[in-house]
DSSP file (Angstrom, degrees, kcal/mol; ACC not computed):
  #  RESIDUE AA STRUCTURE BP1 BP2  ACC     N-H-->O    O-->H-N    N-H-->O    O-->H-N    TCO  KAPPA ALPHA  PHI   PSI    X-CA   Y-CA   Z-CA
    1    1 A X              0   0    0      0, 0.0    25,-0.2     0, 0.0     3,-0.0   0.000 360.0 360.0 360.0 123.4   83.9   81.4   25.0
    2    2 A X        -     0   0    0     23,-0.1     2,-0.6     1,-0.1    20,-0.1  -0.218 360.0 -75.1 -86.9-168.7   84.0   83.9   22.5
    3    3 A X    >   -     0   0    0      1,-0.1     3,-1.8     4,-0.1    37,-0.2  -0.787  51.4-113.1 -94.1 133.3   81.8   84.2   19.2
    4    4 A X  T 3  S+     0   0    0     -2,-0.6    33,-0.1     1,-0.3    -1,-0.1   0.626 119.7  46.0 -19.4 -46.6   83.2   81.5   16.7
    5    5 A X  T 3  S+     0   0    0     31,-0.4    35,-0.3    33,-0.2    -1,-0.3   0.803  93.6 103.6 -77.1 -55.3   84.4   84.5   14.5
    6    6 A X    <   -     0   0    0     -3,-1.8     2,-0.4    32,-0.3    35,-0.1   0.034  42.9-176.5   0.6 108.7   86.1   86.6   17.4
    7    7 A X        -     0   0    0     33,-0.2    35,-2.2     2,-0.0     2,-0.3  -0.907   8.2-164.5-127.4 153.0   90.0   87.0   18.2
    8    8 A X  E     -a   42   0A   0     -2,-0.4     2,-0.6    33,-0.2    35,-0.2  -0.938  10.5-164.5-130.8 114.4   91.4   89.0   21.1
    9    9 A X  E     -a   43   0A   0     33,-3.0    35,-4.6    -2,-0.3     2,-1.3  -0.858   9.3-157.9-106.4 122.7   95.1   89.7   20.6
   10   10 A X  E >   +a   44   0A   0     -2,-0.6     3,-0.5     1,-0.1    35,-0.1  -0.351  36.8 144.2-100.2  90.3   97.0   90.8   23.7
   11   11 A X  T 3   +     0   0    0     -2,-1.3    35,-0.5    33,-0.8    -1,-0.1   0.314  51.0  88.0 -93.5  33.7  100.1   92.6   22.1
   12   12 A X  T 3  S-     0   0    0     33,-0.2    84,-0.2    -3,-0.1    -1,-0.2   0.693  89.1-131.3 -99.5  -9.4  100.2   95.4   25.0
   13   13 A X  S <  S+     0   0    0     -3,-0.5     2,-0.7     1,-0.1    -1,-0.1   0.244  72.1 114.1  75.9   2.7  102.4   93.4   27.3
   14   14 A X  S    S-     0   0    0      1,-0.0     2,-0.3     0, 0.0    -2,-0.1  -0.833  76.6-115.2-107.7 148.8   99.8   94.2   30.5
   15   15 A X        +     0   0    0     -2,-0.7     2,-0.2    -3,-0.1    -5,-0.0  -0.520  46.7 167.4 -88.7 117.6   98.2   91.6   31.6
   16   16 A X        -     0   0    0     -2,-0.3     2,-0.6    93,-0.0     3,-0.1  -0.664  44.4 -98.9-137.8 167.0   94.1   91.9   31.0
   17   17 A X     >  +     0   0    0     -2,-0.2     4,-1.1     1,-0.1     3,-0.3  -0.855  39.9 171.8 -99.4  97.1   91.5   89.5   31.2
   18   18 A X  H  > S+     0   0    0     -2,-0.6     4,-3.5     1,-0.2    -1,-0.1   0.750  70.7  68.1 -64.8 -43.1   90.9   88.4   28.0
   19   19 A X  H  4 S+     0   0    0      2,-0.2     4,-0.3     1,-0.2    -1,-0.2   0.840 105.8  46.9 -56.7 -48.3   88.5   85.4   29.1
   20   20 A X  H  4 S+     0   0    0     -3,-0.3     4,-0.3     2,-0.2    -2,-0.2   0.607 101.6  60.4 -91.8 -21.1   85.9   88.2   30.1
   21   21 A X  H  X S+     0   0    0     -4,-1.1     4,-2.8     2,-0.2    -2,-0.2   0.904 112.1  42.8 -84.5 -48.3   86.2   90.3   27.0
   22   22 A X  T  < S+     0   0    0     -4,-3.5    -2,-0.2     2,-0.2    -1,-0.1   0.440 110.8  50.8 -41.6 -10.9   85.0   87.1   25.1
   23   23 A X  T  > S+     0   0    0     -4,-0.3     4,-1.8     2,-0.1    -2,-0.2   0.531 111.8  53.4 -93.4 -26.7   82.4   86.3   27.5
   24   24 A X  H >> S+     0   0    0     -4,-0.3     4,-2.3     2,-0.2     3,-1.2   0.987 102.5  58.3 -66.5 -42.0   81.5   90.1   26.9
   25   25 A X  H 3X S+     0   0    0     -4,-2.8     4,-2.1     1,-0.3     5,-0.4   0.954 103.9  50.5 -75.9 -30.6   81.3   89.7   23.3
   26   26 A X  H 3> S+     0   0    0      2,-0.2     4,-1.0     1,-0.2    -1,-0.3   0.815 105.3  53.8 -57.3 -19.9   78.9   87.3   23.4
   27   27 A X  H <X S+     0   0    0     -4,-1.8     4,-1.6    -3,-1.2     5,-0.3   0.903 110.8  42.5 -63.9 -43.6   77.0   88.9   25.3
   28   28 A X  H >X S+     0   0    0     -4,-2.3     4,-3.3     2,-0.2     3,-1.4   0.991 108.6  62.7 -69.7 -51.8   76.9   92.0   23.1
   29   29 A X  H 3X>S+     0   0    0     -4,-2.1     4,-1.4     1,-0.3     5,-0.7   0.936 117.1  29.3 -46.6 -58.7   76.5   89.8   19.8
   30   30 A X  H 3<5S+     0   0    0     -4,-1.0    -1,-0.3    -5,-0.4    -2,-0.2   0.793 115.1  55.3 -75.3 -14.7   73.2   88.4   21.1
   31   31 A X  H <<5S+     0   0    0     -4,-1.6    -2,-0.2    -3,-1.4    -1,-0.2   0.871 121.8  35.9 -90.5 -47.3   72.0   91.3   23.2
   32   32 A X  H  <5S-     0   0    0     -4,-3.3    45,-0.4    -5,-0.3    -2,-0.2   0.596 109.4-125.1 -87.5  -2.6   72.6   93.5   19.5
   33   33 A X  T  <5 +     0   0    0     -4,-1.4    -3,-0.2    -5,-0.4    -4,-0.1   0.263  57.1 150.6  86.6 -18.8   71.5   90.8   17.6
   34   34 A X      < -     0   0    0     -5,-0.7    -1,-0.2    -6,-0.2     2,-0.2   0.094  51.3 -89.1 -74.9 146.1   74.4   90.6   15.5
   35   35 A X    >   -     0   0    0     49,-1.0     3,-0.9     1,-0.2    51,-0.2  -0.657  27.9-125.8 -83.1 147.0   75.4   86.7   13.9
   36   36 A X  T 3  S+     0   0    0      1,-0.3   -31,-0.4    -2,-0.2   -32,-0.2   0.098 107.1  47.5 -76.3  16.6   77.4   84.8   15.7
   37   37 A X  T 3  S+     0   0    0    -33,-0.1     2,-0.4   -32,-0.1    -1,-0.3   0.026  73.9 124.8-120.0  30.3   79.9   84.2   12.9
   38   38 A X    <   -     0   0    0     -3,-0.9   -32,-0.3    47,-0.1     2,-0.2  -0.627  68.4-114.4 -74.1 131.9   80.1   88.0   12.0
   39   39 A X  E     + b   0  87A   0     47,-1.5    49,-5.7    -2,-0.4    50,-0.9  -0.447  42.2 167.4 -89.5 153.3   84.1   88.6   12.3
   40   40 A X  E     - b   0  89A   0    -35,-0.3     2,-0.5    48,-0.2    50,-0.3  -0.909  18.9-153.0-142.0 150.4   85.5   90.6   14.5
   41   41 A X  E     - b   0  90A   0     48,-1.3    50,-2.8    -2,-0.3     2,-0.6  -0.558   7.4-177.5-166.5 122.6   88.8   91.6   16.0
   42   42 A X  E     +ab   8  91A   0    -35,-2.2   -33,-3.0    -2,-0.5     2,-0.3  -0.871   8.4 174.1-105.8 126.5   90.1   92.9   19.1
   43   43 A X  E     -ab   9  92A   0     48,-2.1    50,-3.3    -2,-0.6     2,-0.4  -0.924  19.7-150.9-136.7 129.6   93.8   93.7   19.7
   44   44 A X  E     -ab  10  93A   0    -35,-4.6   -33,-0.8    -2,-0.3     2,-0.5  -0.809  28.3-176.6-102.9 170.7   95.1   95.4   22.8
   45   45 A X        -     0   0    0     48,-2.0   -33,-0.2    -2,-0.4    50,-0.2  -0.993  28.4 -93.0-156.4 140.5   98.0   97.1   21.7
   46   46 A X     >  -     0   0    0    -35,-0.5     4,-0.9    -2,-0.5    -1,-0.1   0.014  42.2-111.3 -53.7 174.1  101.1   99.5   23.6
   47   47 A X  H  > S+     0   0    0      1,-0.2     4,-0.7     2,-0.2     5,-0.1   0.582 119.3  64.2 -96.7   0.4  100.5  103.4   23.6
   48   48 A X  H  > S+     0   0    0      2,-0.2     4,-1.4     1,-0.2    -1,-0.2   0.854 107.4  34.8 -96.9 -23.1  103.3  103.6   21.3
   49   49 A X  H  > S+     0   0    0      2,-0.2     4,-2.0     3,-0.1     5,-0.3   0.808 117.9  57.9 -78.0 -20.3  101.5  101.5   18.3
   50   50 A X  H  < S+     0   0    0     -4,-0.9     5,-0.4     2,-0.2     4,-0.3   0.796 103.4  49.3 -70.9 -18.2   98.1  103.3   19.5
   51   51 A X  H  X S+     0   0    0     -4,-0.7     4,-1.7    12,-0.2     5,-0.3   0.918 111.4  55.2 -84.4 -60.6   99.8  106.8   18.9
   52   52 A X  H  X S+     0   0    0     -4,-1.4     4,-2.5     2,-0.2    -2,-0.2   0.715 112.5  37.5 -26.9 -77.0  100.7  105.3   15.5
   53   53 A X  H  X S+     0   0    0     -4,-2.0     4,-1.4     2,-0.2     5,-0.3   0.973 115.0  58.8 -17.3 -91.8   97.1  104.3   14.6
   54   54 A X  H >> S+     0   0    0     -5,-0.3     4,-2.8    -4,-0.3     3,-1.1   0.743 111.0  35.2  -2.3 -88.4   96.0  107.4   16.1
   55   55 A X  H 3X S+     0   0    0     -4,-1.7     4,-0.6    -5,-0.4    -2,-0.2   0.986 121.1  48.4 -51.4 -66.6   97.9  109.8   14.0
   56   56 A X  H 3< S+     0   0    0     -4,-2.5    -1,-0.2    -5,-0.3    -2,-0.2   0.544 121.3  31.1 -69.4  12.6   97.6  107.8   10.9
   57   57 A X  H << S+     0   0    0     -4,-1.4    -2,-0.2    -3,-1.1    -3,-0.2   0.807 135.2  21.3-110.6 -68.7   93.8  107.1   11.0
   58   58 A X  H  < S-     0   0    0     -4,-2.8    -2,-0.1    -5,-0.3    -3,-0.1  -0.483  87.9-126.7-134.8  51.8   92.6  110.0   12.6
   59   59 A X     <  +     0   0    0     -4,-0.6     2,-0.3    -6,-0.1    -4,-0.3   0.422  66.3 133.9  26.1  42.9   94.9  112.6   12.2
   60   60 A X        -     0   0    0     -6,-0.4     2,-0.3    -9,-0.1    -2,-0.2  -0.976  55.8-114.7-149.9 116.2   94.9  113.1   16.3
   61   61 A X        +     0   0    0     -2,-0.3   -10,-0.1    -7,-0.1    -7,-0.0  -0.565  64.6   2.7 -74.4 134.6   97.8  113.4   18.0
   62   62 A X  S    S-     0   0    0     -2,-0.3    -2,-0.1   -14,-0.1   -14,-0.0  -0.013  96.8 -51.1  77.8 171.0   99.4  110.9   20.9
   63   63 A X        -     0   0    0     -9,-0.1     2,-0.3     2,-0.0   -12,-0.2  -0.217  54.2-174.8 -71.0 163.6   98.1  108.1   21.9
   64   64 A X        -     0   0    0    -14,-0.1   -10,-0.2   -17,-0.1    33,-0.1  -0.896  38.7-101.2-146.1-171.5   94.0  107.4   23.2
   65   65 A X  S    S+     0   0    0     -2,-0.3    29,-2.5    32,-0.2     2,-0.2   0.448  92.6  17.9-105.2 -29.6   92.0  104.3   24.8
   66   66 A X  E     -C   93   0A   0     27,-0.2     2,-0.2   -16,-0.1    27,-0.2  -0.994  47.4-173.3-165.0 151.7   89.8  102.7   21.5
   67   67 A X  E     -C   92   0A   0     25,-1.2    25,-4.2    -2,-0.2     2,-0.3  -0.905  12.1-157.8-157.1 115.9   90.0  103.0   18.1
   68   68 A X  E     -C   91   0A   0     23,-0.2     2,-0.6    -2,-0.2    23,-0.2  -0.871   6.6-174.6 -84.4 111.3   86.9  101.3   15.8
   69   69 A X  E     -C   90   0A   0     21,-2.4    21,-0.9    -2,-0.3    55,-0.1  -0.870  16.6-158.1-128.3 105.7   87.7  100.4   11.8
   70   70 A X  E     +C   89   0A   0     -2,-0.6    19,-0.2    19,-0.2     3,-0.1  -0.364  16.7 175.7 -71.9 161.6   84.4   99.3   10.6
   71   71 A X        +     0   0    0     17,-2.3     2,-0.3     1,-0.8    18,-0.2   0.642  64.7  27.0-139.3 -46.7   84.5   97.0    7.4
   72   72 A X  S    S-     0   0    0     16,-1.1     2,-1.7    15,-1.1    -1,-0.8  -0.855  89.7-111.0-110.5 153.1   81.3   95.6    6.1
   73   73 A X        +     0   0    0     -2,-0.3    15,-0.1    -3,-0.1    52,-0.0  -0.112  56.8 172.7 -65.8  22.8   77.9   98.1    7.1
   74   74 A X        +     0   0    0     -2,-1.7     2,-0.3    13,-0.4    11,-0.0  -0.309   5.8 177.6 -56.2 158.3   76.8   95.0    9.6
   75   75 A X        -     0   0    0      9,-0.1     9,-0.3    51,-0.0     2,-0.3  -0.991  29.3 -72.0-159.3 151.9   74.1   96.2   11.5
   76   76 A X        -     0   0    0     49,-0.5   -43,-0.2    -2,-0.3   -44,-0.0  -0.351  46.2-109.1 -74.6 135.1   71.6   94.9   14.2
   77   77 A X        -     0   0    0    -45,-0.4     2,-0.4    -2,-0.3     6,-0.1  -0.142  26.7-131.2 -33.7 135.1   69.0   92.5   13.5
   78   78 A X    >   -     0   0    0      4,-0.2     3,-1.8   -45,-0.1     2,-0.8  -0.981  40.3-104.6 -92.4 123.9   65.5   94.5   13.7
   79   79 A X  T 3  S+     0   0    0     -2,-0.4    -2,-0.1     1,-0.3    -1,-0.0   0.440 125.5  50.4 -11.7 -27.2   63.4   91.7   16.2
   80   80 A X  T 3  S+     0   0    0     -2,-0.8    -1,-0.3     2,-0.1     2,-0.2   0.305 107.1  85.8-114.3   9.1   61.2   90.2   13.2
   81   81 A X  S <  S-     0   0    0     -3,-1.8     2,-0.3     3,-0.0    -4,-0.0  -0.444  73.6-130.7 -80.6 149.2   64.9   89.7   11.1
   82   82 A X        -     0   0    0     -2,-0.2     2,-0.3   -47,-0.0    -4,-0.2  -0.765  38.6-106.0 -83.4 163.0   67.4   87.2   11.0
   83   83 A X        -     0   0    0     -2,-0.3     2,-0.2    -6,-0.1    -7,-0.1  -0.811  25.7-135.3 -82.6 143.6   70.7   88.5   11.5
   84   84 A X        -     0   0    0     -2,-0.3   -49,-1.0    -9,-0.3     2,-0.3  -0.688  19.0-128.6-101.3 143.6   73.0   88.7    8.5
   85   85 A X        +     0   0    0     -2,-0.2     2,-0.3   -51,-0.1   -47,-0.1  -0.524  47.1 135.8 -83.7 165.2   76.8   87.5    9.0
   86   86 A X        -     0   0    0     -2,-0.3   -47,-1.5   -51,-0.2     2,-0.4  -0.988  61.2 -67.9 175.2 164.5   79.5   89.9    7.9
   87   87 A X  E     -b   39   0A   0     -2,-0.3   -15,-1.1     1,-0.2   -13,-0.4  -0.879  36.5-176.3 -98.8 139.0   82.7   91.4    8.8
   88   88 A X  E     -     0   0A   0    -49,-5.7   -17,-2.3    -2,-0.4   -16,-1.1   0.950  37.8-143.6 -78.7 -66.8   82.2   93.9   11.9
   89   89 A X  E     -bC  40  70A   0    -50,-0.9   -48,-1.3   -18,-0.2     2,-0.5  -0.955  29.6 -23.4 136.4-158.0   85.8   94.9   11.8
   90   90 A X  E     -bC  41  69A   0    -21,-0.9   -21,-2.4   -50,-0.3     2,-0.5  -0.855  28.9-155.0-110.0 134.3   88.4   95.8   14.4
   91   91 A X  E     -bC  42  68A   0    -50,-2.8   -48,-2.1    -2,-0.5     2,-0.5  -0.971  12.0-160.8-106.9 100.8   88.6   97.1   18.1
   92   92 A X  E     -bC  43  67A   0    -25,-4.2   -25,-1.2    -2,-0.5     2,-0.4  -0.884  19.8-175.5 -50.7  99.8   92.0   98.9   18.6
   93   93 A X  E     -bC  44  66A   0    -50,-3.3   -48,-2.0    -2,-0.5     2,-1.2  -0.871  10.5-166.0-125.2 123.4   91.9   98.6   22.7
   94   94 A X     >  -     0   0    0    -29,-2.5     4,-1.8    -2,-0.4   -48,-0.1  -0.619   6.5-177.2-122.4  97.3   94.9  100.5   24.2
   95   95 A X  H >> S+     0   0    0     -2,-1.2     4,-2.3   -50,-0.2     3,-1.2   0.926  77.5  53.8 -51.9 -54.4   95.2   99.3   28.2
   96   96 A X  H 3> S+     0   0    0      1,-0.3     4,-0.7   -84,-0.2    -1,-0.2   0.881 116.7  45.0 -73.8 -33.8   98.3  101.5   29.6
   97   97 A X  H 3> S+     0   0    0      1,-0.1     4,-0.9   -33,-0.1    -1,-0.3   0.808 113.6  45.5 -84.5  -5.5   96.3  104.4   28.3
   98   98 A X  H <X S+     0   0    0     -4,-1.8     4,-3.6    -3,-1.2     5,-0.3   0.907  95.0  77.2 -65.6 -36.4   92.8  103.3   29.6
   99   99 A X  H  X S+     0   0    0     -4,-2.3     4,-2.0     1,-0.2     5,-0.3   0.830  92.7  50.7 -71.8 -10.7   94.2  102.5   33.0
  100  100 A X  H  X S+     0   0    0     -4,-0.7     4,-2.3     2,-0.2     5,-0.3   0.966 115.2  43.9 -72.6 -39.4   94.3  106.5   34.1
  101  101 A X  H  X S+     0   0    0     -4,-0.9     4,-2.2     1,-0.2     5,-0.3   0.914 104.8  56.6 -78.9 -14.8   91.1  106.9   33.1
  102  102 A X  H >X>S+     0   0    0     -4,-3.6     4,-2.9     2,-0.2     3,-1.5   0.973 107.0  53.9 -62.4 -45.1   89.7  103.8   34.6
  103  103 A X  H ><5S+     0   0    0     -4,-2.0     3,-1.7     1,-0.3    -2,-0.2   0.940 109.6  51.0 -51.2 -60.4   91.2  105.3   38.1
  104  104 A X  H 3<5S+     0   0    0     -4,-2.3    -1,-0.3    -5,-0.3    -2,-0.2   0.729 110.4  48.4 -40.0 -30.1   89.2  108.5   37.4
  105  105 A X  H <<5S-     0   0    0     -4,-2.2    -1,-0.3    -3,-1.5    -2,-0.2   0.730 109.2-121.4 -86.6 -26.1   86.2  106.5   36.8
  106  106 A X  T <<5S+     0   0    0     -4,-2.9     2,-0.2    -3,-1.7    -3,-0.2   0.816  76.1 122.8  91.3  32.3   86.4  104.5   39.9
  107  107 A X      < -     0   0    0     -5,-0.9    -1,-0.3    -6,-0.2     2,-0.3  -0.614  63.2-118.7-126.0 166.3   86.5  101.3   37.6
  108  108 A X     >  -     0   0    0     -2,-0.2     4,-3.4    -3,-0.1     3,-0.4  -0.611  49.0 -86.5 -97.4 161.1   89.7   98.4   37.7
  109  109 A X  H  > S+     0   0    0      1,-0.3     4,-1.1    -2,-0.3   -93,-0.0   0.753 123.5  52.1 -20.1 -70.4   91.4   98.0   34.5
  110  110 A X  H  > S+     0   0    0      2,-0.2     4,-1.1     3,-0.1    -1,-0.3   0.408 105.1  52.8 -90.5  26.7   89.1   95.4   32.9
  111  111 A X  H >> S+     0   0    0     -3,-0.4     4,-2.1     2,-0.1     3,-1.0   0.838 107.8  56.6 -76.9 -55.6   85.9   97.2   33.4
  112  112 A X  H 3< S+     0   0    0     -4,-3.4     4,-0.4     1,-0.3    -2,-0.2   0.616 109.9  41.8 -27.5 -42.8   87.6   99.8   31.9
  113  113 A X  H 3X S+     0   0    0     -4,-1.1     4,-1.0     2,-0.2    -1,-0.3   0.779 112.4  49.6 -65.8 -38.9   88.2   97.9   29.2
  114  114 A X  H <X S+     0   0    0     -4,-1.1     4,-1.5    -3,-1.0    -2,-0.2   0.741 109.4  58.3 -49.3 -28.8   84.8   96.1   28.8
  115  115 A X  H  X S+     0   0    0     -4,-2.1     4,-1.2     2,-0.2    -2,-0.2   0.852 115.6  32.6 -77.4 -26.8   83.5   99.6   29.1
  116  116 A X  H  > S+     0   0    0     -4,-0.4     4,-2.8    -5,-0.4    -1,-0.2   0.714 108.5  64.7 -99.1 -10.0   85.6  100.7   25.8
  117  117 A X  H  < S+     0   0    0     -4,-1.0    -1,-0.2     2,-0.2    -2,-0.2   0.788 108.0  46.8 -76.3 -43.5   85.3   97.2   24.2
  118  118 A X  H  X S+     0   0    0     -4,-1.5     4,-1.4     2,-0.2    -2,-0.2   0.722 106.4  55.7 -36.8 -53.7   81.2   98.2   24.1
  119  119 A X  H  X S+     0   0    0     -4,-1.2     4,-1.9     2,-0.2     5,-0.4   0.962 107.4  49.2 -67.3 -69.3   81.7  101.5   22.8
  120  120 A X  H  < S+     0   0    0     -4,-2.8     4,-0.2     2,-0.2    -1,-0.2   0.546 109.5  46.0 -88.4  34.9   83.6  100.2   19.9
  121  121 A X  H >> S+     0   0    0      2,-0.2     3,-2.0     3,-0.1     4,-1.1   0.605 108.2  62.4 -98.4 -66.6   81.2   97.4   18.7
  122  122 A X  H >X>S+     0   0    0     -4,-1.4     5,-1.8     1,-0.3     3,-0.7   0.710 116.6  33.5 -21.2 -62.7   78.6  100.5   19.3
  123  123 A X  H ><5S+     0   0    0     -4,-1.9     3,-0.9     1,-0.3    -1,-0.3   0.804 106.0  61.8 -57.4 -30.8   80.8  102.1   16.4
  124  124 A X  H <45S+     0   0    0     -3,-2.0    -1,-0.3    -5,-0.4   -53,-0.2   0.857 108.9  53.1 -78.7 -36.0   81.7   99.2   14.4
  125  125 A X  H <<5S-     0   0    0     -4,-1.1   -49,-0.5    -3,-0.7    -1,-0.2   0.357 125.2 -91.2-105.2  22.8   77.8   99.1   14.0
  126  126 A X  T <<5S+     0   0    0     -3,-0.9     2,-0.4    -4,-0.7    -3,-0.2   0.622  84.8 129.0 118.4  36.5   76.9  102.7   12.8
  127  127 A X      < +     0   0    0     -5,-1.8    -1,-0.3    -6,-0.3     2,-0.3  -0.899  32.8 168.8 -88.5 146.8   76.3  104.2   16.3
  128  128 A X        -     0   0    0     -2,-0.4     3,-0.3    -3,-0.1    10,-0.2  -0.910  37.4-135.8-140.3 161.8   78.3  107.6   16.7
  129  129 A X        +     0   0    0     -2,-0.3     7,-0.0     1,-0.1    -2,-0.0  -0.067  58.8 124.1-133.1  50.7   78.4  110.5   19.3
  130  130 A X  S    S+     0   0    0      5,-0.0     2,-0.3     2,-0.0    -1,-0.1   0.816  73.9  26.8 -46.4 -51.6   78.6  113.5   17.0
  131  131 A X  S  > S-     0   0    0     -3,-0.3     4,-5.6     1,-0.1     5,-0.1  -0.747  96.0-100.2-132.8 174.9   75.7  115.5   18.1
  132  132 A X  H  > S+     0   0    0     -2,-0.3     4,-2.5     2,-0.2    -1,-0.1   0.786 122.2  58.4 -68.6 -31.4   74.1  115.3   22.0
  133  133 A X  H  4 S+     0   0    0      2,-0.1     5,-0.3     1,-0.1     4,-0.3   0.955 101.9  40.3 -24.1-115.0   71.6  113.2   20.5
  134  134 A X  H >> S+     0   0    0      2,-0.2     4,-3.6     1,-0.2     3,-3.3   0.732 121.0  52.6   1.7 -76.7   73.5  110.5   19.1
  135  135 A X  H 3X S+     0   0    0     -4,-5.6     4,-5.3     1,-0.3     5,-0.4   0.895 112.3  46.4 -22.1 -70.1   75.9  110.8   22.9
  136  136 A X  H 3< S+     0   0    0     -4,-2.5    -1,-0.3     1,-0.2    -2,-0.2   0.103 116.5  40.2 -59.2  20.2   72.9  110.6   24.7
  137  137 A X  H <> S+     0   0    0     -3,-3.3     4,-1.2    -4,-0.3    -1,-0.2   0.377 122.4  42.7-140.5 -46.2   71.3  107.4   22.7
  138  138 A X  H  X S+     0   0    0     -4,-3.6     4,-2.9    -5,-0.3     5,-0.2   0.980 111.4  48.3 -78.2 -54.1   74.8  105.5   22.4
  139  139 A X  H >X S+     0   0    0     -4,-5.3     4,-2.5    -5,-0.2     3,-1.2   0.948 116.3  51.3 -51.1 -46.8   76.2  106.0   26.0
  140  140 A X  H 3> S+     0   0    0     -5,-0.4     4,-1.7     1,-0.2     5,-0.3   0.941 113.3  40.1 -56.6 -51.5   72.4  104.7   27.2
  141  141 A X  H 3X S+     0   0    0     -4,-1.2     4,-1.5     2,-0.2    -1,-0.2   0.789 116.2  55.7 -51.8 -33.7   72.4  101.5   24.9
  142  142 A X  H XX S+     0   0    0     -4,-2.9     4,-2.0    -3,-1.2     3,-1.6   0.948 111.8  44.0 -74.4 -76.0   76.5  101.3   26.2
  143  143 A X  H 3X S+     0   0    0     -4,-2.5     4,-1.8     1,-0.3    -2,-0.2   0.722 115.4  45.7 -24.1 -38.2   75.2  101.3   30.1
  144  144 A X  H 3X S+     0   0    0     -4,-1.7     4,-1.8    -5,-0.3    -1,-0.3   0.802 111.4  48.2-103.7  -2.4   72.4   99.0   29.7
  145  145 A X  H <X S+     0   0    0     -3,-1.6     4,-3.1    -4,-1.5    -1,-0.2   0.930 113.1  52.6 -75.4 -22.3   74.2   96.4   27.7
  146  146 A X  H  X S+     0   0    0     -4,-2.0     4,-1.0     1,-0.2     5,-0.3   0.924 107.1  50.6 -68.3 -39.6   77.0   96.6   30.3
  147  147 A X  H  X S+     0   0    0     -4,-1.8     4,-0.6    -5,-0.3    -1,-0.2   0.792 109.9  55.3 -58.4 -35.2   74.6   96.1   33.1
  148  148 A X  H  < S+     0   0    0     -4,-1.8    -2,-0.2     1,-0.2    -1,-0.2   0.949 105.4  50.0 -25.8 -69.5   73.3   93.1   31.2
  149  149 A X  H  < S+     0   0    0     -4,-3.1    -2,-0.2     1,-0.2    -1,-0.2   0.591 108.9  45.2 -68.7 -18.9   76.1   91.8   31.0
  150  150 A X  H  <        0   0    0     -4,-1.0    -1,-0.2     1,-0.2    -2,-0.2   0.566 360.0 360.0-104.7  -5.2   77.4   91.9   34.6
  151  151 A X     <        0   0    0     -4,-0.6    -2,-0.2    -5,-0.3    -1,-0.2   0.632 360.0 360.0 -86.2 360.0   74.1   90.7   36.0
C-alpha cells in the first residue's frame, strides 16, 4: 500500500518490484514524519529518457541511477509538530543503470532501487551531500531508515 498521494510508474520496460517501493514509502513517510497525503511521484524510466533528464536538468552527461525535482519546501515534522501536507515532488529512478552498480554493491536490483528511492526522498526534503558533513549525516539517516524498513 502506498501513501494515498504516491504513484510509481514503471516506464523502463524491466521488471521491478513496485509493491515494495510502496511499502518503502510508507515506511519513509512515517519514519520522516512527512503527511501521508503529501504528493509524490516515482517513475522508473529507460537510460535513454534518464540521459535526457540528465543533460537537460543537470547539465551532466549520459545517463545515472536517481534524479530528485523538489517542488514545494516539504520538510520533516519536528516530534512536538504535526506534519504539513504538500507536494514532495518527483523520484527519476533509472533501473538498467542501477543494476551495475547494485552488482558492485553486492545488493539485487530492488534493493538497489529501495536504496536510491531513500536517497531521493532524503533530497526531495532539503538533505544534500555537498560537503563531508552533509554525506556523512544523509548516508547515516539513509542506512538507518533502510534498516527500519527491512526489519
Amino acid at each position: 500500500m502506498t501513501p494515498r498521494q504516491a504513484t510509481i510508474l514503471n516506464e523502463s520496460g524491466v521488471d521491478c518490484d513496485s509493491d515494495a517501493l510502496g511499502d518503502l514509502l510508507d515506511h519513509l513517510f512515517a519514519a520522516l514524519r512527512l503527511h501521508p497525503e503529501c504528493e509524490l511521484g516515482v517513475t522508473l524510466v529507460d537510460e535513454e529518457r534518464m540521459t535526457t533528464l540528465h543533460e537537460d536538468w543537470m547539465q551532466e552527461p549520459g545517463p545515472t541511477d536517481v534524479l530528485s525535482f523538489p517542488i514545494d519546501e516539504v520538510r520533516s515534522a519536528a516530534p512536538d509538530e504535526e506534519p504539513e501536507p504538500g507536494v514532495l515532488g518527483d523520484i527519476v529512478l533509472c533501473p538498467a543503470f542501477a543494476r551495475a552498480q547494485a552488482a558492485a554493491a553486492g545488493r539485487t536490483l530492488d534493493d538497489e532501487l529501495a536504496f536510491l528511492t531513500t536517497h531521493g526522498t532524503l533530497h526531495l526534503i532539503g538533505y544534500d551531500h555537498a560537503t563531508q558533513e552533509e554525506y556523512d549525516a544523509m548516508f547515516a539517516l539513509q542506512d538507518r531508515l533502510l534498516r527500519g524498513w527491512r526489519s
